[in-house]
C-alpha positions in Angstrom: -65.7 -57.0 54.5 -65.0 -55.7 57.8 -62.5 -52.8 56.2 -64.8 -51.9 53.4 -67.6 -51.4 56.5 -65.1 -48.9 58.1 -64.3 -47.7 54.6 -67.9 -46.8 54.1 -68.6 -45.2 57.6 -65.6 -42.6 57.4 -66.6 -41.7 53.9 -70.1 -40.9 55.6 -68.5 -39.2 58.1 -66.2 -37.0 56.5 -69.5 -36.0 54.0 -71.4 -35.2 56.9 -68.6 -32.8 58.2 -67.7 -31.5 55.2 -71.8 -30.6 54.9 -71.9 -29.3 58.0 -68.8 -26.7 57.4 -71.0 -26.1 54.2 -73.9 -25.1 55.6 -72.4 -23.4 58.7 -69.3 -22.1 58.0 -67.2 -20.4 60.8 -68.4 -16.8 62.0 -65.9 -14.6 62.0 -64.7 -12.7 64.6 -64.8 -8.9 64.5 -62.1 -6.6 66.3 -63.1 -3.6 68.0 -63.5 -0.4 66.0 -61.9 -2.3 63.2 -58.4 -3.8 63.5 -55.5 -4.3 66.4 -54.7 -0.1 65.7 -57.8 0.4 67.7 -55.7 -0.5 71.1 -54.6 3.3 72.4 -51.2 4.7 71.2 -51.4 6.3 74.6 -51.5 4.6 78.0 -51.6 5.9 81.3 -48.9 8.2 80.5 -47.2 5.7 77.9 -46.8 7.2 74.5 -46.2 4.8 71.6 -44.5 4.1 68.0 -45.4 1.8 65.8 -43.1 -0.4 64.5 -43.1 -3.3 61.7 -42.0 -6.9 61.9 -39.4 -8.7 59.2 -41.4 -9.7 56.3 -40.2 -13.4 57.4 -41.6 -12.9 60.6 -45.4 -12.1 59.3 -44.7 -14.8 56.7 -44.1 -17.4 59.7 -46.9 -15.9 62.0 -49.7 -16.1 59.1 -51.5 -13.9 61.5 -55.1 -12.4 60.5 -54.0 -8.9 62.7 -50.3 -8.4 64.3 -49.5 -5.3 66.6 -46.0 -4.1 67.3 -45.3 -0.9 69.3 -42.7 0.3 71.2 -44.0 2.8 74.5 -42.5 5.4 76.2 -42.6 7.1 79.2 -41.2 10.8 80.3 -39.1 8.9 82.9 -37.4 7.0 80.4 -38.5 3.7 81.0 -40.1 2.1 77.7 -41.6 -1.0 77.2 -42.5 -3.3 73.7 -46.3 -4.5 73.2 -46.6 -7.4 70.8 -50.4 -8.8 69.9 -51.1 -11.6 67.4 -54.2 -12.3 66.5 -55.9 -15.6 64.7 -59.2 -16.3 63.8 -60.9 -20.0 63.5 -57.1 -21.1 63.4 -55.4 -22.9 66.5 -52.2 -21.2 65.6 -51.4 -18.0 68.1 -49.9 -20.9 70.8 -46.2 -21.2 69.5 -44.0 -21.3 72.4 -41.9 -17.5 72.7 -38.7 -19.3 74.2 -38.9 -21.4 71.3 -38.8 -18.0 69.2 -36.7 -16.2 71.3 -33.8 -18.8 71.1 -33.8 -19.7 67.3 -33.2 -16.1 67.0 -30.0 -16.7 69.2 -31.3 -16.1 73.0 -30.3 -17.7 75.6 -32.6 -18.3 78.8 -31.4 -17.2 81.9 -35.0 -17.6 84.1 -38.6 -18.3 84.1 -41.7 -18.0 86.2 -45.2 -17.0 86.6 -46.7 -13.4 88.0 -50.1 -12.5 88.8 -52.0 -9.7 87.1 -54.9 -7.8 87.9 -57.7 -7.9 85.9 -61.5 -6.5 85.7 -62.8 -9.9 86.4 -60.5 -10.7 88.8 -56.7 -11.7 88.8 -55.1 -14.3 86.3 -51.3 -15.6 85.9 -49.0 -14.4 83.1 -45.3 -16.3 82.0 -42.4 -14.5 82.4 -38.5 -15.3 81.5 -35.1 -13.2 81.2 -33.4 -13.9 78.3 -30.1 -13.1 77.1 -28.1 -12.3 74.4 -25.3 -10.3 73.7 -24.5 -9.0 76.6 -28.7 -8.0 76.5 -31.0 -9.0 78.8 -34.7 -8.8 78.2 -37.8 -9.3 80.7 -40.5 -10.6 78.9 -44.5 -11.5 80.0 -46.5 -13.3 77.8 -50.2 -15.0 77.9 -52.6 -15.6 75.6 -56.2 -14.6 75.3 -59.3 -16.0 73.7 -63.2 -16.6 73.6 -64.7 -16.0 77.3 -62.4 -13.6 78.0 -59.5 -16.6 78.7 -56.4 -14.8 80.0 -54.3 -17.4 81.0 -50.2 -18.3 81.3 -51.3 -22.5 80.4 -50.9 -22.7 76.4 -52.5 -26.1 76.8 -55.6 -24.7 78.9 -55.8 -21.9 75.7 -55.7 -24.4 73.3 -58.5 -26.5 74.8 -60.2 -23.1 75.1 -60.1 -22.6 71.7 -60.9 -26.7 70.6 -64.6 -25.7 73.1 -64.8 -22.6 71.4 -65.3 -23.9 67.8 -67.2 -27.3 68.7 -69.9 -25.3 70.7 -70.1 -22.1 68.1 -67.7 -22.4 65.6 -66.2 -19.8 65.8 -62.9 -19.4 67.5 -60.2 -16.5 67.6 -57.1 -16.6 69.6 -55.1 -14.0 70.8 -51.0 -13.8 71.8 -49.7 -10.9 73.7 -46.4 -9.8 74.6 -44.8 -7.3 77.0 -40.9 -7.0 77.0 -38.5 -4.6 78.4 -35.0 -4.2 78.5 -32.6 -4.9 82.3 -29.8 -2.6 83.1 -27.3 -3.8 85.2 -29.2 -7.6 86.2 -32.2 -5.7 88.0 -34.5 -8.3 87.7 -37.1 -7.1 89.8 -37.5 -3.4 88.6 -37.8 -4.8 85.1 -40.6 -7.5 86.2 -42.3 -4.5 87.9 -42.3 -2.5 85.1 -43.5 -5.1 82.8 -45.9 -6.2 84.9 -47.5 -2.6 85.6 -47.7 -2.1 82.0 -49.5 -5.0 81.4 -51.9 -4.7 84.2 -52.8 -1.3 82.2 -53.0 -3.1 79.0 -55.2 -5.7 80.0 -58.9 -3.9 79.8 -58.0 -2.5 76.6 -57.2 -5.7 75.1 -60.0 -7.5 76.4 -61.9 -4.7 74.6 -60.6 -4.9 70.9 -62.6 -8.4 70.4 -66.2 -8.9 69.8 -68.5 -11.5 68.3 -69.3 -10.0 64.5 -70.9 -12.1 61.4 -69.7 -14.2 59.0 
């Protein structure tokens, strides 16, 4: 008796939720002026290319927007911009040095950095990883509703869970600033990264915006 009770409540439940999505499906979220192209091709000086990911890759993102350019400077120095964007999905919080060493990486360090932001100052990952004979400095974070930049993927994805149960609407974005090291120079590379990314920041925050359904 008891199971056909518990039976009969989760069949009520699952009705009610399935009613509710029904009746109030999830908004969607708009981006800026259209789509992730909106972010600027220039940058305080950076001048960029796009560039396309391996049909795998996009296949194993499932991704509603993805951004991949490289940027130039006149000094030289360039830098890679990766943004992936979700809506009403908690996908967007893969681990990178999970994706970095599939792909054959090895990692050499790890750490945290602070950037500035317009609303303050908020911490960022970064690692070195190598391969090849390569290094790479990478900084990543993700971003999401309330203007969440944040380092913690488990303080995003609890952002994103508050999100949906108090709107229903959720969207998630990953971001990703790399650039190469010559010669083990850890810190220039950080510094670099880091200043590009402090220049991307208010530009990001402004390619998301609450739209309709």
């Amino acid at each position: 008796m008891r199971l056909v009770l518990k039976v009969a409540v989760l069949a009520i439940v699952l009705a009610v939720a399935a009613a509710y999505v029904w009746l109030r499906p999830p908004e969607r979220m708009a981006l800026g002026a259209g789509s992730l192209d909106a972010f600027p091709a220039e940058l305080d000086g950076w001048r960029s290319e796009d560039r396309q990911f391996d049909d795998v890759v996009y296949k194993e993102l499932s991704a509603d927007a993805t951004l991949l350019r490289r940027y130039s400077r006149a000094d030289g120095a360039s830098v890679w911009l990766v943004i992936v964007y979700h809506e009403n999905e908690r996908y967007g919080a893969h681990d990178p040095v999970v994706c970095y060493t599939a792909q054959g990486w090895a990692l050499r360090d790890q750490g945290t950095v602070t950037l500035a932001h317009e609303a303050g100052e908020f911490d960022v990952n970064w690692m070195v990883m190598a391969a090849g004979g390569e290094e790479r400095m990478v900084l990543y974070w993700w971003y999401t509703a309330g203007d969440l930049a944040t380092a913690d993927r488990s303080e995003f994805m609890k952002r994103m869970a508050a999100a949906g149960m108090r709107s229903n609407t959720t969207f998630g974005a990953f971001v990703r600033v790399s650039t190469d090291i010559a010669d083990r120079q850890y810190r220039p590379a950080l510094v670099l990264a880091q200043e590009f990314a402090e220049a991307a920041q208010p530009e990001i925050s402004r390619l998301f915006v609450a739209g309709g359904r």
